[in-house]
C-alpha positions as CSV (number, residue, x, y, z in Angstrom):
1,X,0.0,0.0,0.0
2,X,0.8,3.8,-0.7
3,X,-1.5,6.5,-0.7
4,X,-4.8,5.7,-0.5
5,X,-7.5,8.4,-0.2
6,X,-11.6,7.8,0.7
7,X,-14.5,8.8,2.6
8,X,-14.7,7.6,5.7
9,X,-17.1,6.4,8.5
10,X,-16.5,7.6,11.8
11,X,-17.9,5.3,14.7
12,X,-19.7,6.9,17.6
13,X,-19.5,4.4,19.9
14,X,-17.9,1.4,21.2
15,X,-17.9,-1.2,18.2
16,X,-17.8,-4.9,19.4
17,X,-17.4,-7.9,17.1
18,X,-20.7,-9.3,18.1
19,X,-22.7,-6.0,16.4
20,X,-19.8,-6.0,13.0
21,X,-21.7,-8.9,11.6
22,X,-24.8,-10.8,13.6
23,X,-25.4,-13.7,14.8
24,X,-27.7,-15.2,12.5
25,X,-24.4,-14.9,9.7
26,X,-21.8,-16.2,12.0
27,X,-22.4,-19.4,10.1
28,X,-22.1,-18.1,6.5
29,X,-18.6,-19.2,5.1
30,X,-16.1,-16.9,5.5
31,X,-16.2,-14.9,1.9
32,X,-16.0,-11.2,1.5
33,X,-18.5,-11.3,-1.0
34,X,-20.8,-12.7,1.5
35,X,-19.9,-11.2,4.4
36,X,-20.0,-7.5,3.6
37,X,-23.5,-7.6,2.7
38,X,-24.8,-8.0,6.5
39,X,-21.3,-6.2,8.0
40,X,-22.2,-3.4,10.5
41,X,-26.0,-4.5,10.6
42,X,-26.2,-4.7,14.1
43,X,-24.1,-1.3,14.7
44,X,-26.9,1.2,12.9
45,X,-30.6,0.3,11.7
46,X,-29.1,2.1,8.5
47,X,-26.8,-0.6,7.7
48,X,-29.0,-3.4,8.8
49,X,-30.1,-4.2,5.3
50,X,-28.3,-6.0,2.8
51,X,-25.1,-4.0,1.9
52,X,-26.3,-1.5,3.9
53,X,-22.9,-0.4,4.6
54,X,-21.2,-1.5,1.9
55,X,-23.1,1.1,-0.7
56,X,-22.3,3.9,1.1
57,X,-19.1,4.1,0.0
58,X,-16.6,4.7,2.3
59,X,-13.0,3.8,2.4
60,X,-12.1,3.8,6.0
61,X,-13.2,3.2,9.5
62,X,-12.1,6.0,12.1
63,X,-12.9,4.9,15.6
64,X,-12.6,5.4,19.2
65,X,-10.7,2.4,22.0
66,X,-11.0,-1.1,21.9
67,X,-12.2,-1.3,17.7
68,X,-13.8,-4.9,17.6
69,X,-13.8,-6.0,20.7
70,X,-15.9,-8.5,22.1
71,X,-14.5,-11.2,23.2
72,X,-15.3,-13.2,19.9
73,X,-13.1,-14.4,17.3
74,X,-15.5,-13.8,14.4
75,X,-13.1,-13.9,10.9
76,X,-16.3,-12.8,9.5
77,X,-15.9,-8.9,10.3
78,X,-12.9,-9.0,9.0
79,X,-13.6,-10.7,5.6
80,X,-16.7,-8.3,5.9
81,X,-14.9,-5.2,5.8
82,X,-12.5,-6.3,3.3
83,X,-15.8,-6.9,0.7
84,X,-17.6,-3.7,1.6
85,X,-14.0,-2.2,-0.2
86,X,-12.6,-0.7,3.2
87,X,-8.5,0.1,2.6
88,X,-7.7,0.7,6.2
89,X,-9.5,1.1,9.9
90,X,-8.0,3.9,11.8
91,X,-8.7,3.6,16.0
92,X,-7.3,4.4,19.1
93,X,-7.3,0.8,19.9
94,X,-8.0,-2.5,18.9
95,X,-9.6,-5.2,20.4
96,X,-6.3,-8.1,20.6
97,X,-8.4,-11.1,18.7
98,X,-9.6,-9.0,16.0
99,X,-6.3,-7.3,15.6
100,X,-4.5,-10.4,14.7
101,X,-7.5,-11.4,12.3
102,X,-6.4,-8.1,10.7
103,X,-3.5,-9.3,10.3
104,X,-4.0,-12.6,9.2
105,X,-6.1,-11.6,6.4
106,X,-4.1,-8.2,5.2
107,X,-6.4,-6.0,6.2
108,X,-4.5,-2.5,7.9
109,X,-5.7,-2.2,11.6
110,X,-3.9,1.3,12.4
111,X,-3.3,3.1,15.4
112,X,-4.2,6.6,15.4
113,X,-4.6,8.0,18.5
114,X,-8.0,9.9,19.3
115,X,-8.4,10.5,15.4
116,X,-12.1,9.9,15.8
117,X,-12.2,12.7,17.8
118,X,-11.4,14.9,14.8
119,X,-13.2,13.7,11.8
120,X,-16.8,13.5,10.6
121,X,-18.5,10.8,8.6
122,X,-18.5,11.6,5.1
123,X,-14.8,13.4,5.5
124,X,-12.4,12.2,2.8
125,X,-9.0,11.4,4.3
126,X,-5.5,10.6,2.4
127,X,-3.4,7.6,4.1
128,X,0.4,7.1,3.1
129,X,1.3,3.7,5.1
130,X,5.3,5.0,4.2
131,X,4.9,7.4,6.7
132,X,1.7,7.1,8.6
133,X,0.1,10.5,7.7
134,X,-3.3,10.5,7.7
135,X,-4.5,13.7,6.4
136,X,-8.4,15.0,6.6
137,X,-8.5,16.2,3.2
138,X,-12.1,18.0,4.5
139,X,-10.9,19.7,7.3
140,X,-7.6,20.3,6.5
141,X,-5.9,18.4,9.6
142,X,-3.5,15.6,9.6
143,X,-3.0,12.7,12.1
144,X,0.1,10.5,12.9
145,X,-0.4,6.8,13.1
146,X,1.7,4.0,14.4
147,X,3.9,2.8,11.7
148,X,2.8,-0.9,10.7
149,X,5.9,-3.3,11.3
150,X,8.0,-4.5,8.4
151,X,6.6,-8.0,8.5
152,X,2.4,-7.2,8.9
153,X,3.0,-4.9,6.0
154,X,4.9,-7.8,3.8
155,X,1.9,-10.2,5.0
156,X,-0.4,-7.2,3.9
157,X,1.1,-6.9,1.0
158,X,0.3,-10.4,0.0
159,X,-3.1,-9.8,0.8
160,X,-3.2,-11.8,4.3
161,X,-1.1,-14.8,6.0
162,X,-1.9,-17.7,3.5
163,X,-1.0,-15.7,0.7
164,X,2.5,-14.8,2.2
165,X,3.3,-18.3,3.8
166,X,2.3,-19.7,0.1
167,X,4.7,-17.2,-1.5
168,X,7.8,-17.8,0.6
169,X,7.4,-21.6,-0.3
170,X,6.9,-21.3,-3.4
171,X,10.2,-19.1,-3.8
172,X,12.2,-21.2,-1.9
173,X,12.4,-18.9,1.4
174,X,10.4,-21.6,3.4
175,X,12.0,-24.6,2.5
176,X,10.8,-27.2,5.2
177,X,7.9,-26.2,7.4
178,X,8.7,-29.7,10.0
């Protein structure tokens, strides 16, 4: 990733796992195709239709402490937000089993301190992962994130864990996985 620039949604409360996608599609395979059509259904009667949230058309997530918490392991958010096209999720926090979900699947979970605090839904931001300005293109502010570590950006880049583990075997960097 490079720059990327979008609209973003800004979240207004505390966003658990459990509301991302509900219950009833915990079940559902584990698709982005399928799983962004019910993602944040049970966060805002808006989106609780099907791609509710993808058709709005935003780019990012900008959100307070604890993004995706929960308690729950649900690959589905994940895979959700990937197919409703979001490029990055920018929070003070991150709930620790959705983080590494993030990870796993190459989807950027970045740390930007109390950035939610100074945008607006609808705001279009800029995001260059090379230095980790975020810039509010609307109001004219930028933001500093934590820089994403060599490796989660080199997983990232391979668009998740599989991908990258696949690649290194395949060009000879993983040799013997016993």
């Amino acid at each position: 990733m490079a720059i990327e620039k979008g609209k973003c949604w800004v979240a207004k409360n505390y966003v658990m796992s459990f509301d991302m996608i509900i219950q009833k599609f915990w079940t559902s395979p584990i698709d982005p195709k399928e799983n962004c059509k019910w993602v944040m259904a049970g966060i805002a009667e808006e989106f609780n239709q099907e791609n509710g949230f993808k058709n709005k058309g935003y780019s990012f997530i900008v959100a307070g402490h604890n993004f995706a918490g929960g308690g729950k392991s649900i690959e589905h958010c994940i895979t959700g937000l990937m197919g409703a096209n979001i490029k990055a999720v920018f929070a003070t926090s991150f709930a620790r089993l959705q983080f590494r979900n993030a990870i796993n699947y190459g989807m950027p979970f970045i740390t930007a301190r109390d950035m939610n605090l100074g945008c607006e839904t609808g705001d279009e931001l800029e995001y260059d992962s090379s230095t980790g300005i975020i810039k509010n293109i609307t109001k004219g502010t930028q933001f500093e994130s934590v820089p994403v570590a060599p490796f989660v950006a080199e997983v990232s880049a391979e668009g998740g864990l599989m991908n990258f583990i696949r690649k290194k075997i395949t060009d000879g960097s993983i040799k013997d996985l016993h």
